[in-house]
PABA-765223 format. One record per residue: residue in one letter; residue number from 1; x, y, z of N, C-alpha, C in turn. Coordinates in Angstrom, 2 decimals, decimal comma. Atoms other than C-alpha are relative to their C-alpha. Layout:
# PABA-765223
 ronu vexnu    n_c1    n_c2    n_c3   ca_c1   ca_c2   ca_c3    c_c1    c_c2    c_c3
    A   NUM       X       Y       Z       X       Y       Z       X       Y       Z
...
END
This chain:
# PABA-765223
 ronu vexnu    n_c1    n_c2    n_c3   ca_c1   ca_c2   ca_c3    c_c1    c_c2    c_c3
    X     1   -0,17   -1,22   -0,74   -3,75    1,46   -1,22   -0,93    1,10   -0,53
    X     2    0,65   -0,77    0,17   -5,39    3,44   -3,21   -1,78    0,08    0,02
    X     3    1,62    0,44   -0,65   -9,26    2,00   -2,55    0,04    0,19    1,04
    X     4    0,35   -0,59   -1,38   -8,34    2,47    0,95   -0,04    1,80    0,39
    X     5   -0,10   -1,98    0,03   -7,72    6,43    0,28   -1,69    0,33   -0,54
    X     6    1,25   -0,10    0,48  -10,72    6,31   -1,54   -1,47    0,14    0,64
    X     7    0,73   -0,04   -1,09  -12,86    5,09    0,74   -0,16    0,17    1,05
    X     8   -0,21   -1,30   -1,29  -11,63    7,02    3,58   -0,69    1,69   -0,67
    X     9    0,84   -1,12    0,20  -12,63   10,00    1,52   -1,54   -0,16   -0,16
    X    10    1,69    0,24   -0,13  -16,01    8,64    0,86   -0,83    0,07    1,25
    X    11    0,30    0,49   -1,10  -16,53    7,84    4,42    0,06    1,74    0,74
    X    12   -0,27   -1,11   -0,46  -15,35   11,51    5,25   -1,22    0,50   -0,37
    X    13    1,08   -0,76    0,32  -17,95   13,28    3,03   -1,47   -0,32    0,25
    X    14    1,33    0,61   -0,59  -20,75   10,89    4,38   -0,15    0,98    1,44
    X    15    0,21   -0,92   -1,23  -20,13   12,31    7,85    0,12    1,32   -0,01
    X    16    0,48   -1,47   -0,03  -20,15   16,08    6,55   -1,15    0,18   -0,50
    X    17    1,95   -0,15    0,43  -23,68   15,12    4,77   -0,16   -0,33    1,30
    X    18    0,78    0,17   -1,52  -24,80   13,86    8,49   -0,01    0,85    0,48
    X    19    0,17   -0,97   -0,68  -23,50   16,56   10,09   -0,55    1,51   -0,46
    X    20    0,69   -1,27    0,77  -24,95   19,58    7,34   -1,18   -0,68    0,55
    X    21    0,96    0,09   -0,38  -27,78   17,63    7,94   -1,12   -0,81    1,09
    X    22    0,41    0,33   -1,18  -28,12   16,88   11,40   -0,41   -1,57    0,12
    X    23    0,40    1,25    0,10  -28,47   13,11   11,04    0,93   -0,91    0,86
    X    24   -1,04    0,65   -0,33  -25,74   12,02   13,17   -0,28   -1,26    0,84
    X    25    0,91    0,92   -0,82  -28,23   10,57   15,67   -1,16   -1,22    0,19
    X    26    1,25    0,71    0,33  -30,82    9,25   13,52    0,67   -1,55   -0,35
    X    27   -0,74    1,78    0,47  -30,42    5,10   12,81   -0,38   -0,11   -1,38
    X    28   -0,39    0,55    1,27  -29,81    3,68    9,26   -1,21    0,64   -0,53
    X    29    1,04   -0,12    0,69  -33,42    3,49    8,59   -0,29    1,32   -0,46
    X    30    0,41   -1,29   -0,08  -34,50    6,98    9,49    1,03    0,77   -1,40
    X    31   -1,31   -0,56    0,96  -31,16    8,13    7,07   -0,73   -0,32   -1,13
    X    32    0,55    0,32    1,23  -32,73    6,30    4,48   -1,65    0,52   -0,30
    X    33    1,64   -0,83    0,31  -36,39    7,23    4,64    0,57    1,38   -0,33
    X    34   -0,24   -1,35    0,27  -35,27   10,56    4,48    1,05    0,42   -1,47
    X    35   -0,21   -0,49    1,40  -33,03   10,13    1,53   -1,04   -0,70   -0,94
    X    36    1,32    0,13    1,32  -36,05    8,69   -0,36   -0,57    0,83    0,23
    X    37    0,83   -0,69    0,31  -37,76   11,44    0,36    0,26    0,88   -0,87
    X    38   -0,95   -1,20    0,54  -35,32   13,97   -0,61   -0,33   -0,13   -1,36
    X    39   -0,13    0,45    1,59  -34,87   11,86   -4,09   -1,59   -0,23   -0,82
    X    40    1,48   -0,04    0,74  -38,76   11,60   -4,44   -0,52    1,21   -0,84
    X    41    0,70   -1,17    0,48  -39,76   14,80   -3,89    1,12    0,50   -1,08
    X    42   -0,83   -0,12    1,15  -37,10   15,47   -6,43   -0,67   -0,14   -1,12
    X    43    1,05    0,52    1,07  -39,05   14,04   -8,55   -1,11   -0,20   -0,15
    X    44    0,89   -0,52   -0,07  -42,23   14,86   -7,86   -0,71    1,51    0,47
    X    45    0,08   -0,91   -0,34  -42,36   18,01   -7,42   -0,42    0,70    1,21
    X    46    0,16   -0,70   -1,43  -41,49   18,81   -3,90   -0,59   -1,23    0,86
    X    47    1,05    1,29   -0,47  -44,30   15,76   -2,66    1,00   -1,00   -0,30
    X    48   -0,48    1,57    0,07  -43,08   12,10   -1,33   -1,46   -1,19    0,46
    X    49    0,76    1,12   -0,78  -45,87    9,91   -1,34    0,38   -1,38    0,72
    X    50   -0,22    1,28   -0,93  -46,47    7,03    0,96    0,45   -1,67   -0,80
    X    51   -0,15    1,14    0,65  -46,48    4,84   -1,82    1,16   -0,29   -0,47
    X    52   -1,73    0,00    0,53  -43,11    5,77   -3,42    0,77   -0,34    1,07
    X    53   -0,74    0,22   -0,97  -41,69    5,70   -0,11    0,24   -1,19   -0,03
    X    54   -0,38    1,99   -0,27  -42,45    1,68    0,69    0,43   -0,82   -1,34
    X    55   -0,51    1,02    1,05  -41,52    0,84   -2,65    1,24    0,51   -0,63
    X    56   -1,28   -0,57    0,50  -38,08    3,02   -3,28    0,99   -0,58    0,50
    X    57   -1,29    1,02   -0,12  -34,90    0,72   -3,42    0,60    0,12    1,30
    X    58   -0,75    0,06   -0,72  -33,46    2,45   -0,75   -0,84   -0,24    1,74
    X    59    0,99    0,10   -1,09  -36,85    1,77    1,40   -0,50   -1,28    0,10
    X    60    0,82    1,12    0,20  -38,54   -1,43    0,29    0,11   -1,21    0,44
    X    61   -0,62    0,65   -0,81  -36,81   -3,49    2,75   -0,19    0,42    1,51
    X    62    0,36   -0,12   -1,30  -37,61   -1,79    5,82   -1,68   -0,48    0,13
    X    63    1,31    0,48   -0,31  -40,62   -3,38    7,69   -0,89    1,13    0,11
    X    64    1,13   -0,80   -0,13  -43,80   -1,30    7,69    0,07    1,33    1,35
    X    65   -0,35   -0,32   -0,92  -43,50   -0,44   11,09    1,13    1,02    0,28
    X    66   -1,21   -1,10    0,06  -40,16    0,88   11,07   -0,11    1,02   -0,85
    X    67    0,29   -1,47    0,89  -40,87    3,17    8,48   -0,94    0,87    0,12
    X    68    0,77   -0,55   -0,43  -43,81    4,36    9,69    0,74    0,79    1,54
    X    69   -0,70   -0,76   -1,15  -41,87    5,16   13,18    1,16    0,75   -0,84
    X    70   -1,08   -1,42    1,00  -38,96    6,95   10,97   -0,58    0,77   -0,42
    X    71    0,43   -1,24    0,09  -41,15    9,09    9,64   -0,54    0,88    0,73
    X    72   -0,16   -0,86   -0,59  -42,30   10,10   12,60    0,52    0,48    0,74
    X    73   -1,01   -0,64   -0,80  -39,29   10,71   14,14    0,15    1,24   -0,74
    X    74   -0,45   -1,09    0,93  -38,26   12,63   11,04   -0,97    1,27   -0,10
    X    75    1,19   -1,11   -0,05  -41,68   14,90   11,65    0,03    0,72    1,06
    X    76   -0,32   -0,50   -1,35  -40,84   15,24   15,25    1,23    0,91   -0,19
    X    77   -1,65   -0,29    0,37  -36,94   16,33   14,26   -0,21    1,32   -0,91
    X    78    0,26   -0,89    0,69  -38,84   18,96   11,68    1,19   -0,33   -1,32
    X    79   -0,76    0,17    1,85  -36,74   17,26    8,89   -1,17    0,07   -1,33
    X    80    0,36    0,33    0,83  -39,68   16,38    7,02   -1,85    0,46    0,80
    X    81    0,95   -0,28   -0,47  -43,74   17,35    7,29   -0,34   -0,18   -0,55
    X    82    1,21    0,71    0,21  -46,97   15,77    6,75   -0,85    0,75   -0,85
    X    83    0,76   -1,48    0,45  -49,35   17,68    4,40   -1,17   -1,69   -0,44
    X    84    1,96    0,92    0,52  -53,27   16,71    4,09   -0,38   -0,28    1,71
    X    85    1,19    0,89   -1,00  -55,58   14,87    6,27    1,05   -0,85    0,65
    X    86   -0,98    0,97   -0,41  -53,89   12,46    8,95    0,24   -1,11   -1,07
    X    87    0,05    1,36    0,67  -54,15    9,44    6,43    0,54    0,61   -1,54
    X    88   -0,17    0,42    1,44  -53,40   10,92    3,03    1,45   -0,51   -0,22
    X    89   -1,00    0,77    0,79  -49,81    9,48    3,06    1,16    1,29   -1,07
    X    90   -1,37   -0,78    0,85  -47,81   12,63    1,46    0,52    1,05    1,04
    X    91   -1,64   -0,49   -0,79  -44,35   14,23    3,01    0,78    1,01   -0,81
    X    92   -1,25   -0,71    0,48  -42,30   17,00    2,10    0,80    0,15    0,98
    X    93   -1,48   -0,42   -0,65  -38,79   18,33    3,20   -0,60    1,06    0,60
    X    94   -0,22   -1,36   -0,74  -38,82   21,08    5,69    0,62    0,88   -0,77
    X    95   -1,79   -0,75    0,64  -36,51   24,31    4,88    0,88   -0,24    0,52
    X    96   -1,17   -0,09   -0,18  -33,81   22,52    5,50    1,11    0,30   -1,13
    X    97   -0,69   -0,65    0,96  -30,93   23,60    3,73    1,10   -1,14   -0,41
    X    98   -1,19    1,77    0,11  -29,54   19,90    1,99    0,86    0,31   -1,45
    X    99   -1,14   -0,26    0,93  -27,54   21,84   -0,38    1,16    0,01    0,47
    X   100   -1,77    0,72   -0,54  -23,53   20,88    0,12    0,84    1,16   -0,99
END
């Protein structure tokens, strides 16, 4: 009983991160590209390269393709924006506001 309380609350605070940050619509992938970016630029100060992206645990499983179309949904959506030349491959966060 109590793992099922548990993970009803877990399941709760997932859908108030979607809905703070508008993700309710986006599919798995897109969710995930976008939290590798979050956790990149975290750690790179602000910048998600292309490279960290296809190789971050919670990315390195989606096909090429798909991740390349998630990001530019997520560019279209103004979650996330392109900086450089079309080709250099680096992403930051918008101002969105993914503090909870």
């Amino acid at each position: 009983m109590k793992i099922k309380r548990s993970f009803s609350y877990l399941m709760m605070a997932l859908n108030e991160i979607e809905e703070h940050l508008r993700l309710q619509a986006n599919s798995q992938n897109e969710k995930l590209i976008f939290a590798s970016i979050i956790l990149i630029a975290e750690e790179q100060n602000g910048c998600a390269y292309i490279e960290y992206i296809k190789t971050h645990k919670l990315t390195n499983k989606i096909p090429l393709p798909s991740l390349y179309r998630g990001l530019n949904v997520l560019i279209e959506q103004k979650k996330i924006y392109h900086i450089g030349r079309e080709r250099s491959g680096v992403y930051a966060l918008s101002e969105l506001d993914i503090s909870l």
